[in-house]
N, C-alpha and C positions, 0 to 999 in steps of 0.2 A: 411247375417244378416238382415234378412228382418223382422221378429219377432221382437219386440217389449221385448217382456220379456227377450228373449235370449241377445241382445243387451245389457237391464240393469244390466243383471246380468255378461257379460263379462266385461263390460267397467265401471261400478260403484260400483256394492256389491262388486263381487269377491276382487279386488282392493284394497278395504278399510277392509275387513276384514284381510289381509293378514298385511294393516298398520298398525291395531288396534292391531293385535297381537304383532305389533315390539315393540309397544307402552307402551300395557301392562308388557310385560318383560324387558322394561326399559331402550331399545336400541333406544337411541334418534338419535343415528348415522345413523343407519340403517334406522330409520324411516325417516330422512331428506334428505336422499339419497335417501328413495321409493317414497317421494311429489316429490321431482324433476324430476325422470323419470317418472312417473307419467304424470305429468304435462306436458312435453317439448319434452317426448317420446310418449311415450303409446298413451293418448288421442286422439293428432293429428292423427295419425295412423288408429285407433279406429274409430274416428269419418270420415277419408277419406274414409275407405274401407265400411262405413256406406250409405257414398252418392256416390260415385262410383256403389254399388250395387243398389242404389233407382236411376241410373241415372241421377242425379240431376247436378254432376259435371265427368268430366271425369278424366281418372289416372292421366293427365298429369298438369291437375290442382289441384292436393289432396297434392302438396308441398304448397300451398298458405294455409292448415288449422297450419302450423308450425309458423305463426305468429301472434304473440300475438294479443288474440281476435277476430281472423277472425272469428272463428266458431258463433259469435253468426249472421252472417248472415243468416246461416242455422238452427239458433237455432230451429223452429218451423218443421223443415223437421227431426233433430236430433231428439228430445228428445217426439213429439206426434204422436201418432199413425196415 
């Protein structure tokens, strides 16, 4: 995932278009249930296998992005080209 566009579009479009649609049809259920995996699953994941691949952090550190707000350490290795 070393792309830049590939990245936004796996870990943020994709994501939210899939929640907009729960949203739209009016499944709030669903929809509450996809921010939280979202959020507490995916991302972290997402954003490890991000800096694992820029070797920024190793695998064995990519459990430490599972705590809240770790990631914006990396914020600037995450999110700019």
């Amino acid at each position: 995932m070393k792309n830049i566009f590939s990245y936004y579009l796996a870990s943020i479009i994709g994501p939210f278009i899939f929640m907009f649609y729960l949203l739209y049809n009016e499944n709030s259920v669903g929809f509450g249930i996809s921010i939280l995996i979202y959020a507490l699953i995916y991302r972290p994941i997402i954003d490890g296998l991000r800096l694992v691949s820029k070797k920024i952090i190793t695998k064995r550190e990519s459990w430490k992005l599972f705590i809240p707000f770790r990631h914006v350490k990396w914020m600037k290795e995450l999110y700019l080209p």
